[in-house]
C-alpha positions as CSV (number, residue, x, y, z in Angstrom):
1,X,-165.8,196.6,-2.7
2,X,-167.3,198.4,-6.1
3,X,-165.2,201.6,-4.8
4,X,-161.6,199.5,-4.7
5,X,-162.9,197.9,-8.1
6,X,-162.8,201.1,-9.9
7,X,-159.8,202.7,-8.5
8,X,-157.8,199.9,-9.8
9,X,-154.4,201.3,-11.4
10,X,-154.6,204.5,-9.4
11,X,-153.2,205.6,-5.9
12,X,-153.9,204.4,-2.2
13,X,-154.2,208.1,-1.4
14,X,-157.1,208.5,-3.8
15,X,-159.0,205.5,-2.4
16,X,-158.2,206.5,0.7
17,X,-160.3,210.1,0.5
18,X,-163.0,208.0,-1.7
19,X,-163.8,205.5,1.2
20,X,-163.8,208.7,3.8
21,X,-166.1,210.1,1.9
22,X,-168.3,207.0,2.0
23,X,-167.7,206.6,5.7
24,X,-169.2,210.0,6.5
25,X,-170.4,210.7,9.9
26,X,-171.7,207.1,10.2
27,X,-171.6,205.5,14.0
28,X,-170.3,202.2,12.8
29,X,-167.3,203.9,11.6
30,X,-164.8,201.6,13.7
31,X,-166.8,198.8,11.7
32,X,-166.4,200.2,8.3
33,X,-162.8,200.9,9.2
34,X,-161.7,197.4,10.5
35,X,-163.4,195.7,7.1
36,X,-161.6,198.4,4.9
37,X,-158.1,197.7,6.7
38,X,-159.1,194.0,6.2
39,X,-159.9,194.7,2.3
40,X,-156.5,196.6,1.9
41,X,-154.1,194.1,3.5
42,X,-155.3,190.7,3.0
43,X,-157.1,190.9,-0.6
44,X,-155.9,194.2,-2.5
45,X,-152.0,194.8,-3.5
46,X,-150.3,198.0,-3.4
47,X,-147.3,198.1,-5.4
48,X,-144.8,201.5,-5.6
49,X,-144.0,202.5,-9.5
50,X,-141.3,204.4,-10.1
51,X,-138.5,203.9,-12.8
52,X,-135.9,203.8,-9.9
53,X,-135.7,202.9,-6.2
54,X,-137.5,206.5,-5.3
55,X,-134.8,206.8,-2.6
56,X,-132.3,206.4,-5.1
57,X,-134.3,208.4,-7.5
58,X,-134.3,211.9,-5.2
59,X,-131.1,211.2,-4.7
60,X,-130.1,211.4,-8.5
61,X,-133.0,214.6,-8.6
62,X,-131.6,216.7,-5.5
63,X,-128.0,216.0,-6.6
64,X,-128.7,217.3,-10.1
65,X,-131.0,220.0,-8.9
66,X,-128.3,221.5,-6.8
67,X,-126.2,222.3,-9.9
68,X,-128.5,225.2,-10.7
69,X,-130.6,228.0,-9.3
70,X,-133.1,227.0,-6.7
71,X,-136.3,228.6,-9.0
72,X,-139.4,227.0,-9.8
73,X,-138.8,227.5,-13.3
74,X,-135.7,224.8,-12.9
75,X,-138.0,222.1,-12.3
76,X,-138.9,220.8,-15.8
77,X,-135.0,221.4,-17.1
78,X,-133.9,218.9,-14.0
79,X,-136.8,215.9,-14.8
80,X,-136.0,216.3,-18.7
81,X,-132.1,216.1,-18.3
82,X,-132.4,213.3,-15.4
83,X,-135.3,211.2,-17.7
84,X,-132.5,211.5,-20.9
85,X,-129.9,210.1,-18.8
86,X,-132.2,207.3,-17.2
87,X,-133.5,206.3,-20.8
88,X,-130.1,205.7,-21.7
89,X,-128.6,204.1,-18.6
90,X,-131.7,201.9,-18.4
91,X,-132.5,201.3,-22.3
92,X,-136.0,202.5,-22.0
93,X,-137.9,205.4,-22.6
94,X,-138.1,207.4,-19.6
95,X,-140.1,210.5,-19.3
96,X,-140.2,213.6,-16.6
97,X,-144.0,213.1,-15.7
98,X,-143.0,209.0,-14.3
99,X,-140.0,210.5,-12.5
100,X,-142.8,213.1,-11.1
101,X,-144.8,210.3,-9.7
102,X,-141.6,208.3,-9.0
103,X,-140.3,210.3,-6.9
104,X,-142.3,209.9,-3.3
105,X,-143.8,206.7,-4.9
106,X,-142.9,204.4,-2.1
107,X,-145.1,206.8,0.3
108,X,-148.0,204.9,1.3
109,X,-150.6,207.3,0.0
110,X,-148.8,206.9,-3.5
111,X,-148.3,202.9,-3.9
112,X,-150.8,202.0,-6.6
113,X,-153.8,199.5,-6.4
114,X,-152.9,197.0,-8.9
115,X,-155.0,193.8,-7.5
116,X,-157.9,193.0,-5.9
117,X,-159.6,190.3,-5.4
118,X,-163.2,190.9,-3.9
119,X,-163.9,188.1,-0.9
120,X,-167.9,187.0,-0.2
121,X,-169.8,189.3,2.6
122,X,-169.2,186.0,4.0
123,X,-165.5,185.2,3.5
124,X,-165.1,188.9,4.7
125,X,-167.6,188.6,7.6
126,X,-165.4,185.4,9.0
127,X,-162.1,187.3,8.6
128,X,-164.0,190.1,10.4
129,X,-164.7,187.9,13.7
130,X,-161.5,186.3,13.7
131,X,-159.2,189.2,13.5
132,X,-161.8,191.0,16.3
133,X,-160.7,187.5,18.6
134,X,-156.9,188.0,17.4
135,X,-156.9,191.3,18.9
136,X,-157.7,190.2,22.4
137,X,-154.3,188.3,22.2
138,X,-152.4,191.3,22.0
139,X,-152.8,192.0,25.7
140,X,-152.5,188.4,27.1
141,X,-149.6,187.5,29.6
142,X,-149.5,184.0,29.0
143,X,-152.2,181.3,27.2
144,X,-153.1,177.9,28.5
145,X,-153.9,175.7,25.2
146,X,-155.7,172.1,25.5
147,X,-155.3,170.1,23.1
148,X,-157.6,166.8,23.2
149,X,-157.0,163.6,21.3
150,X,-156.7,164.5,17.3
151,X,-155.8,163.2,14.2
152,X,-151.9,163.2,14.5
153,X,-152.3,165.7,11.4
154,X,-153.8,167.9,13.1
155,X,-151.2,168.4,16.1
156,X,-148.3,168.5,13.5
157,X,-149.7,171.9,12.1
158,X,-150.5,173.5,14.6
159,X,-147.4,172.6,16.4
160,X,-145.8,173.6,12.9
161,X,-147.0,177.2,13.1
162,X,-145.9,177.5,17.0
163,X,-142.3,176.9,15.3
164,X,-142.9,179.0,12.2
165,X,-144.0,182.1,14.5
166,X,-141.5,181.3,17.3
167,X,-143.7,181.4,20.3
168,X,-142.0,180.6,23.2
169,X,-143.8,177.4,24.5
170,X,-143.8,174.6,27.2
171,X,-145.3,171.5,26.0
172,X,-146.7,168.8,27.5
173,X,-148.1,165.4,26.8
174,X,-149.0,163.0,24.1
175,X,-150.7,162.5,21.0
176,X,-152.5,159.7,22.3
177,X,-154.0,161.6,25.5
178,X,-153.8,165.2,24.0
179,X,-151.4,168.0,24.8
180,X,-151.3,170.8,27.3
181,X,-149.8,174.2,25.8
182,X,-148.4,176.9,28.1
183,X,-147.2,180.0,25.5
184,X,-145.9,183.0,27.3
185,X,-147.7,186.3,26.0
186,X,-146.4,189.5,24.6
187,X,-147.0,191.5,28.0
188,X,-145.1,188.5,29.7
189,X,-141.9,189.9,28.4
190,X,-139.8,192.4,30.2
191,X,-141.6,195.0,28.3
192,X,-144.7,194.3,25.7
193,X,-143.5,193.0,22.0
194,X,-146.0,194.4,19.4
195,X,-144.3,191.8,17.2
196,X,-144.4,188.8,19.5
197,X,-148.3,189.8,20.2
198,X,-148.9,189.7,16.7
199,X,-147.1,186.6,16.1
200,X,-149.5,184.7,19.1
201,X,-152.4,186.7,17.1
202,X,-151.2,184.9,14.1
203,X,-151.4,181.4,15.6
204,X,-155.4,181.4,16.5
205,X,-156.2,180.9,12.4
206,X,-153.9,177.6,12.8
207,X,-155.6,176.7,15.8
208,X,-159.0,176.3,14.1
209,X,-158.1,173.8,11.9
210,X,-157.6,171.5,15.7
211,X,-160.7,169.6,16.0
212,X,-161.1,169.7,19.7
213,X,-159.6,172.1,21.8
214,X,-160.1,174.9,24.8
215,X,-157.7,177.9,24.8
216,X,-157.4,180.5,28.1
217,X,-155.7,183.8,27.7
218,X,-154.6,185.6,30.6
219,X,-155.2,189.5,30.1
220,X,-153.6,192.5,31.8
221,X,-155.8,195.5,31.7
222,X,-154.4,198.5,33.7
223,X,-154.7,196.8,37.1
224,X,-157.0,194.0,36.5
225,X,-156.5,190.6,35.0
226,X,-158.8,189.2,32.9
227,X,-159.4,186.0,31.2
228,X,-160.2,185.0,27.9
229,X,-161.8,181.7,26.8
230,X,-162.4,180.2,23.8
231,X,-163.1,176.7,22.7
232,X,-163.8,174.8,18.9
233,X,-167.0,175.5,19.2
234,X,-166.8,179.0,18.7
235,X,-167.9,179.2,15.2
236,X,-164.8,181.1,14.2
237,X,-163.3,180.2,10.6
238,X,-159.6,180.1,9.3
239,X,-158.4,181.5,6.1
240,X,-155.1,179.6,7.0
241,X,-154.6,176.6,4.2
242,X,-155.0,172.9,6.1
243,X,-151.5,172.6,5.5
244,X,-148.7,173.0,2.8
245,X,-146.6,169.9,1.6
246,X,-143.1,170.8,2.7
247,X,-141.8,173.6,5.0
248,X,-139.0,174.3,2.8
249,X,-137.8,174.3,-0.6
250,X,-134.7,171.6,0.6
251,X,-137.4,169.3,2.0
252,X,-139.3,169.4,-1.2
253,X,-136.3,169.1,-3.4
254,X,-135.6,165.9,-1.4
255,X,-139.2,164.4,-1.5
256,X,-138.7,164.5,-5.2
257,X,-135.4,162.8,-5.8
258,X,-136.5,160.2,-3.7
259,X,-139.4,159.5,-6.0
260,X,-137.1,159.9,-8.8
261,X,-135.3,157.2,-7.9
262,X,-137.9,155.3,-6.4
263,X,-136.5,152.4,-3.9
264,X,-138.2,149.9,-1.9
265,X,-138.4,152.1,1.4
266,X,-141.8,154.5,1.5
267,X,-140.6,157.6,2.1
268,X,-143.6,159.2,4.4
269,X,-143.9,163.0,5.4
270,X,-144.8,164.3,9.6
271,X,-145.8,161.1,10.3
272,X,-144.4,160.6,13.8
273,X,-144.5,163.2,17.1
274,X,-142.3,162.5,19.5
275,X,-142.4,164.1,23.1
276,X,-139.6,165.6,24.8
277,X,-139.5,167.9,27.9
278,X,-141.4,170.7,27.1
279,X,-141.8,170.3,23.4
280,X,-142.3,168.2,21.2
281,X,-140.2,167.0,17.9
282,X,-141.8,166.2,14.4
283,X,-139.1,164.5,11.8
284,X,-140.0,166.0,8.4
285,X,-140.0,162.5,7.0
286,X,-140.1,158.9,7.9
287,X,-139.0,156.1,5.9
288,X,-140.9,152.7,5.9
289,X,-138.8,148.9,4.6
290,X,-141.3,146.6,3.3
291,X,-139.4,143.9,6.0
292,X,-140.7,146.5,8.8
293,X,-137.1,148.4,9.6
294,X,-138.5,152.2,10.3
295,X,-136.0,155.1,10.5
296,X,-137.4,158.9,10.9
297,X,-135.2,161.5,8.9
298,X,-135.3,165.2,10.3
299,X,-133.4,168.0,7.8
300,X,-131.3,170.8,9.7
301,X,-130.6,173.6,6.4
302,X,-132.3,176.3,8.5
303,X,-129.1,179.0,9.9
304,X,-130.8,180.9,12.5
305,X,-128.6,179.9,15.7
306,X,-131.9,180.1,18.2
307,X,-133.2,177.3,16.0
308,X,-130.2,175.4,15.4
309,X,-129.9,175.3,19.2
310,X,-133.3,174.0,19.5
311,X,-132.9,171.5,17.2
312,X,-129.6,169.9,18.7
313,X,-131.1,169.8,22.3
314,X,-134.2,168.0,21.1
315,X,-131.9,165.4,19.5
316,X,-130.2,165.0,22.7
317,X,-133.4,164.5,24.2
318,X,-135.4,162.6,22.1
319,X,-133.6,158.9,23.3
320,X,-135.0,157.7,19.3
321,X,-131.9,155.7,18.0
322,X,-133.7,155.2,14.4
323,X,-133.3,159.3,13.9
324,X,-131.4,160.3,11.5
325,X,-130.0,164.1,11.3
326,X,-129.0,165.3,7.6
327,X,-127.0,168.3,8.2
328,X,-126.5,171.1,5.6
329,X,-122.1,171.3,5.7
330,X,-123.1,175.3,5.0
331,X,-124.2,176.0,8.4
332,X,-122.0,177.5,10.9
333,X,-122.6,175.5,14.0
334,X,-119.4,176.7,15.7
335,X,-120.6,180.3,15.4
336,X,-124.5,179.6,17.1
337,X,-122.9,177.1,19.8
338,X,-123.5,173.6,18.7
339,X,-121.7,170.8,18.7
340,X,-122.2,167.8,17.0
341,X,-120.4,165.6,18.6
342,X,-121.3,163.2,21.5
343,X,-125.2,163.4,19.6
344,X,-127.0,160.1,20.4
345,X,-128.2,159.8,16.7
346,X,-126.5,159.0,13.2
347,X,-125.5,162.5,11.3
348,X,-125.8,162.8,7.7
349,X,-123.7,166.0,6.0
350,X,-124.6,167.2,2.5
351,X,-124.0,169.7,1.1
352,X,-126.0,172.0,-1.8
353,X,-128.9,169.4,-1.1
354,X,-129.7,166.3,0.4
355,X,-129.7,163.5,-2.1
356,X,-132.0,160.5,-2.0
357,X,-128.9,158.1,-2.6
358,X,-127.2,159.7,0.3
359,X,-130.0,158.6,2.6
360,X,-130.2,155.6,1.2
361,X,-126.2,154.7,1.3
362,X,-126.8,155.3,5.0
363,X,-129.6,152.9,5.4
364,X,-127.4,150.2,3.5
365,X,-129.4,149.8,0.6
């Protein structure tokens, strides 16, 4: 960690030639090589410097150098003319050596180091293990999940991260008996997804924080399947958060101009889960009367037509007449095949955001 330390500031291709040289002939090279990639992607920043987008920049280069004779000698007359009319265009000094460097900056051996921040050999030794278990996933045809009774919390992340990576899932059960999980894998597809296995690689960090639990993945390798188990017990550790407040920045906007205003009703976040067939639905808030009335408010501002038909057929579903949709007026529900009406729950349309006072007209207070 000592060698990404002092090249701080300066290319990934010079680090890169550094850390071969410290690799050598060693046999643990596939070691050395996993924790580097680990070091570069999850704790060091590469950022590309260049006074313009470099595309944009050999653009302006090439189309400047072409109005003279292609000779070495033309080189330095191109950079100083080009860095005069940047300086002015862009109200800075710019000089021929940063268009040099600008110019194939967004290369990968050219981005420049310009954070780091060194993990413990343990922190790094966990990140090791998991991402060696995350790999397996890549290969699996379909993973059987059980889920036994947890704190409520507990269920609503993990079953948060199965929406945020948009596994295709089949759930069953309860939270008061546990669930049963059937996610289809990245070979299940009609051809293998490297994207959809790394999403499914993404969830196991999420899964960790589940107290109890016992996972099966189904392998495919050349003409033999295998199986994969793994259970809490497996001493692996997440560097996933326990959880974040709010999934969005609408949600959170609304969370605090309800306690602006500060009524009598509690307003409560992911409190309830509520089974349908084959999934499972988690209102983003729920909202508590001191006289005992409960409603459960669920926020649709999200575009994406795969989600917004989601969310319409679990409403449809769901048979909970104190749910209460709040509908953003921007989304174009005609154009991803919804319809709103003939929905067995109240709908609440805002528009720029959802407003505590709108709720709360609804609710009659």
């Amino acid at each position: 960690m000592g060698c990404f330390n002092s090249h701080l500031g300066r290319t990934q291709g010079e680090l890169d030639r550094e850390l071969s040289e410290l690799e050598g002939d060693s046999p643990d090279y596939r070691v050395r090589r996993g924790l580097i990639h680990l070091l570069k992607g999850d704790y060091g920043t590469f950022e590309v410097h260049s006074p313009l987008e470099p595309q944009l920049l050999r653009e302006r280069v090439f189309a400047l150098a072409a109005q003279t004779p292609p000779l070495p000698q033309a080189v330095p007359t191109t950079l100083h003319r080009l860095s005069q009319q940047l300086s002015q265009e862009l109200g800075q000094e710019v000089t021929p050596s940063q268009l040099q460097h600008g110019l194939y900056a967004d290369l990968f051996d050219q981005r420049i180091l310009t954070r780091f921040v060194a993990p413990t050999p343990e922190q790094l030794l966990h990140r090791y293990n998991l991402a060696q278990a995350q790999g397996i996933l890549y290969r699996a045809t379909q993973v059987l999940l059980h889920a036994q009774r947890n704190d409520p919390g507990e269920y609503k992340l993990l079953f948060r991260y199965l929406k945020l990576f948009g596994l295709m899932t089949y759930i069953e059960g309860d939270a008061d008996h546990g669930f049963t999980l059937t996610i289809d894998g990245p070979t299940s597809l009609f051809r293998p997804s490297t994207r959809y296995g790394l999403a499914l690689a993404k969830l196991l960090p999420a899964l960790l924080h589940v107290t109890r639990w016992q996972m099966t993945a189904q392998l495919q390798h050349r003409e033999r399947t295998l199986h994969y188990v793994l259970a809490a017990d497996c001493g692996l550790v997440s560097h996933y958060p326990p959880g974040k407040p709010y999934d969005s920045l609408l949600e959170q906007s609304f969370a605090a101009d309800w306690a602006k205003v500060n009524p009598v009703w509690q307003l409560e976040r992911e409190v309830d889960l509520l089974p349908i067939p084959g999934s499972v639905m988690i209102p983003d808030f729920r909202l508590v009367h001191p006289d005992g009335r409960v409603f459960l408010l669920e926020v649709v501002g999200y575009w994406r037509p795969e989600y917004l038909q989601k969310k319409f057929a679990q409403a449809r579903k769901v048979q909970q007449p104190n749910l209460i949709l709040a509908i953003s007026e921007r989304l174009n529900l005609a154009k991803a095949g919804v319809r709103v009406e003939g929905l067995p729950v109240p709908v609440l349309w805002f528009k720029n955001k959802l407003t505590a006072r709108a709720v709360l007209e609804l609710l009659g207070d």
